[in-house]
C-alpha positions in Angstrom: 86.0 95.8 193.2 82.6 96.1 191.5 82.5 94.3 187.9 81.3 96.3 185.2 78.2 95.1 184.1 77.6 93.1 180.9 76.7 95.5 177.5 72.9 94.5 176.7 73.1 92.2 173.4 72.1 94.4 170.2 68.6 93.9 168.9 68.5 91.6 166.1 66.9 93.3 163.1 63.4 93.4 162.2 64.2 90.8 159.3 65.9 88.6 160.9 63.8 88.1 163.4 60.7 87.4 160.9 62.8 84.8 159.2 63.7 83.2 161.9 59.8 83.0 163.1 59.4 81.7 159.7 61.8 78.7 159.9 59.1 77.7 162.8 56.7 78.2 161.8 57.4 76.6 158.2 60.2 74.3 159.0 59.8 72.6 154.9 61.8 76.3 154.3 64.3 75.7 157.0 67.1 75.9 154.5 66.3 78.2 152.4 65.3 80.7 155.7 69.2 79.7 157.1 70.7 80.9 153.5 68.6 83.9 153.3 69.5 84.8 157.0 73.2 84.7 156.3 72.9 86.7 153.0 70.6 89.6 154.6 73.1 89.4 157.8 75.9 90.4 155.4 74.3 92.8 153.0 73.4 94.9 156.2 76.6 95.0 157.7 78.5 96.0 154.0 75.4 98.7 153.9 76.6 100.0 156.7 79.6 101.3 155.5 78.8 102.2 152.2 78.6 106.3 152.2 74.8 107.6 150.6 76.0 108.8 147.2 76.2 112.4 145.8 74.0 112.7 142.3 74.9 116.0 140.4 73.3 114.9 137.0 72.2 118.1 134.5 68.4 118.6 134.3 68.5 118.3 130.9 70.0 114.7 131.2 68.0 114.0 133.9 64.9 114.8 131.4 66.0 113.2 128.6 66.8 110.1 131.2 62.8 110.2 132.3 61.4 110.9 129.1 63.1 108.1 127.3 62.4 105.3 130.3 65.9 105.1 131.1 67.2 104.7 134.4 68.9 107.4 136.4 72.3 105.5 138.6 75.5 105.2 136.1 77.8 102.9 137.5 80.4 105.9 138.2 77.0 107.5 140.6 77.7 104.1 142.8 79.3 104.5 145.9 81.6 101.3 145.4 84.8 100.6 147.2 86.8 97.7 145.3 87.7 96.0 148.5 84.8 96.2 149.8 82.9 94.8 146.9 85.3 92.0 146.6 84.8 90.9 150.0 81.4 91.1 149.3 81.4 89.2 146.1 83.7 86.6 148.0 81.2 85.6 150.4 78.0 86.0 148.6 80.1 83.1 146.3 80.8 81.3 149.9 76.8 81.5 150.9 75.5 80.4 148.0 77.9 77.3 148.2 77.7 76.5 151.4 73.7 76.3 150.9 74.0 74.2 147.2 72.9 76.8 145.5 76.0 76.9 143.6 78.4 73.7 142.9 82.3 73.2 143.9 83.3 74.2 140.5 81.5 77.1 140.0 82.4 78.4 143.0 85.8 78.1 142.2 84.9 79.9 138.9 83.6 82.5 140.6 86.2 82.8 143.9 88.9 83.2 141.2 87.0 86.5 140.0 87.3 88.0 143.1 90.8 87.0 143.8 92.0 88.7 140.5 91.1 92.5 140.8 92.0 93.1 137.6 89.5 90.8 136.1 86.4 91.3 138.6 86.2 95.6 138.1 85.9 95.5 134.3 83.8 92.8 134.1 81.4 94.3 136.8 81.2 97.8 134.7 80.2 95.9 132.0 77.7 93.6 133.1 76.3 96.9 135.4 76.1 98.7 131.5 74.6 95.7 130.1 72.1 95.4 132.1 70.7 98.9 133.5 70.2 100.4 130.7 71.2 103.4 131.5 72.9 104.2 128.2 70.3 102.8 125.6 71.4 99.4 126.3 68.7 96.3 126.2 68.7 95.5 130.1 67.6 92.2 129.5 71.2 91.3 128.8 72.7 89.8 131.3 76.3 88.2 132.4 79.2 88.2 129.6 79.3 85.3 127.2 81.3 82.1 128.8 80.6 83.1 131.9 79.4 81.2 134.8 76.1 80.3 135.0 74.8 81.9 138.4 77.3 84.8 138.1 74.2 86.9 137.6 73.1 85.8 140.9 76.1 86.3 142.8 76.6 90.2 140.9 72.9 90.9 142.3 73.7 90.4 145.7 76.7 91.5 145.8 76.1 95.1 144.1 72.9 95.1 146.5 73.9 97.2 149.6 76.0 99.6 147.4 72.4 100.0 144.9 70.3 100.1 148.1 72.5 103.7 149.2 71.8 105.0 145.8 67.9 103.9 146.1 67.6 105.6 149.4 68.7 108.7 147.9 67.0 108.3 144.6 63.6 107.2 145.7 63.2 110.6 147.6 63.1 112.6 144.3 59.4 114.4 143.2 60.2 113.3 139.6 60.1 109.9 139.7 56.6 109.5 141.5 55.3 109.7 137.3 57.4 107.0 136.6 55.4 104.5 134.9 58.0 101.8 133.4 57.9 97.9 134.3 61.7 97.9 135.3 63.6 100.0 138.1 64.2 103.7 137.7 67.2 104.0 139.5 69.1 100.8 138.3 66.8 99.6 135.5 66.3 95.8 136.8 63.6 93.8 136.7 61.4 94.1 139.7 61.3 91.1 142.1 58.4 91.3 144.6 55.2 94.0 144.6 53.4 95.4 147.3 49.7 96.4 147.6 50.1 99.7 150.3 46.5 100.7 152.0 45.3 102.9 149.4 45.1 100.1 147.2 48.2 101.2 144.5 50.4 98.3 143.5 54.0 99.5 144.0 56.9 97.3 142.4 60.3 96.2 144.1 63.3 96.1 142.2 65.2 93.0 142.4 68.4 94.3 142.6 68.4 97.8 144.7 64.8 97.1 146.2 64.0 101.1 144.8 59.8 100.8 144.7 57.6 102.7 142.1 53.6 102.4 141.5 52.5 100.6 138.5 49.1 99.7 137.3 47.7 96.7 139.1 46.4 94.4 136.3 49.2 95.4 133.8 52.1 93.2 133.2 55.2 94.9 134.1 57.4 92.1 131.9 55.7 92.6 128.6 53.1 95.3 129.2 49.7 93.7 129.0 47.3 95.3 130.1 43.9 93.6 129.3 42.9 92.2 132.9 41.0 89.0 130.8 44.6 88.2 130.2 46.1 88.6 133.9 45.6 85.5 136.2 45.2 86.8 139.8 45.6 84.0 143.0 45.8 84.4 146.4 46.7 82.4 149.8 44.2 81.7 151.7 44.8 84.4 154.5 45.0 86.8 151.8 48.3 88.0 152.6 50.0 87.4 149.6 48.9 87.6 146.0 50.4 86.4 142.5 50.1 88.4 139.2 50.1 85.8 135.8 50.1 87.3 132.5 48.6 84.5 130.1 50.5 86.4 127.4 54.1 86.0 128.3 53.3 83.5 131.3 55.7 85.6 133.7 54.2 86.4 137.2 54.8 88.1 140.1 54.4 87.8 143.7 52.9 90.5 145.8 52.4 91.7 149.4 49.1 92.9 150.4 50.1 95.7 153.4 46.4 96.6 153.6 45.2 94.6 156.8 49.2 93.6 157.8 50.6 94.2 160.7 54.2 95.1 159.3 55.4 96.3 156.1 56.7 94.6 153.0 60.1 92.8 153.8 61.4 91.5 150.5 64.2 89.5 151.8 61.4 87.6 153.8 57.9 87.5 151.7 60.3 86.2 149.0 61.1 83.0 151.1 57.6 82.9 152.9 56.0 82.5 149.6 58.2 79.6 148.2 54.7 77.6 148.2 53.5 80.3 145.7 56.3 80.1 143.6 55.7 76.3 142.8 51.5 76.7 142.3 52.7 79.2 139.5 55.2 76.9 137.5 52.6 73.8 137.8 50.4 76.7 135.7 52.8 77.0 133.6 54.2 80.2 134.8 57.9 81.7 134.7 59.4 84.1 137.2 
């Protein structure tokens, strides 16, 4: 009787395997590389199952939306599924710990969220209204009074994959190529990491859906400086990544230079490989 042969093993993905290379290759990041790994492992298997979202917003909204720098997603546009997200939550909580990012009784803190349903949706609807800015709010509120310190963390990741479906659909439409604000259309966030593509444009990464968007190059998308006398530009030494300073509110931003790469931006992986980077901008005096 002839065995069946055994399946091939599935491909690891593209990110994975470039943060793996990187734990080699920079073993001083070995533990932040392993953390990363297991966060980006589970954010792409909750993606998976998240449907791509349905946006029937009025034109008229949808202007009003653009013209006043306001976000497009409302948190009832997300594609969320309650037990889904609470899994998610869960073990975002669990990663975090089991790397020190978070402490025992934190952890606890924040556990107990997800195990009370009641507590965790009303909280997340509010903290998602807070900060998107979406309805005129100041987005650079962040997690409810009393809370736990890193819960703003933990909600990041978690609402990731479910903010990445609405990105992917999102991204695609003509309007917001004129978008020129310093924070995400689609959810309103900060952005976390840049890229410089081959025709030289600068194109932000939101933090917490990874939507991109040009913005000017030398302008500060924190506070909106734009005098390049006041913008502190470094590089590595290969040139693959850059950081952006601004000397007026001392925030930067890391950046990706895709012109002579061999591979595209990968947030979930620059952000780790430039660690290094991260430190020669605080010993400037720098915040991110």
């Amino acid at each position: 009787m002839n065995e069946r042969p055994p399946r091939p093993q599935r491909a690891e993905p593209r990110e994975i395997v470039e943060l793996k290379e990187l734990k080699t290759t920079q073993p001083e990041l070995a533990s932040a590389v392993d953390m990363q790994v297991a966060l980006v492992d589970m954010q792409r298997r909750v993606q998976s199952r998240v449907p791509l979202p349905w946006f029937q917003a009025d034109p008229e909204w949808l202007r009003a939306q653009q013209a006043a720098g306001r976000p497009l997603v409302r948190f009832t546009d997300i594609p969320l599924d309650w037990t889904d997200f609470r899994l998610t939550f869960r073990q975002t909580a669990d990663i975090l710990r089991r790397f020190d990012a978070l402490d025992s009784a934190e952890h606890q803190q924040i556990v107990a969220l997800a195990r009370d349903g009641n507590a965790l949706q009303p909280l997340v609807e509010r903290w998602y209204a807070a900060t998107s800015g979406v309805d005129g709010a100041d987005p650079r509120q962040r997690a409810p009074e009393g809370a736990p310190p890193n819960l703003d963390q933990v909600l990041v990741l978690a609402m990731r994959p479910f903010l990445a479906r609405c990105a992917e659909v999102l991204m695609q439409r003509a309007e917001l190529a004129t978008w020129q604000h310093g924070h995400c259309p689609c959810c309103g966030w900060e952005p976390e990491f840049a890229v410089i593509v081959p025709t030289g444009e600068r194109r932000l990464i939101c933090g917490r859906c990874f939507a991109q968007w040009g913005f000017g190059a030398f302008t500060c998308p924190f506070c909106a400086n734009d005098d390049r006398a006041l913008i502190t530009s470094f590089a590595t030494r290969d040139g693959r990544y850059r950081v952006y300073a601004c000397d007026v509110c001392r925030r930067y931003l890391k950046a990706y230079d895709a012109r002579h790469a061999s591979r595209p931006v990968m947030v979930s992986v620059d952000a780790i490989a430039t660690l290094p980077l991260d430190a020669a901008a605080m010993q400037r005096g720098y915040v991110g």
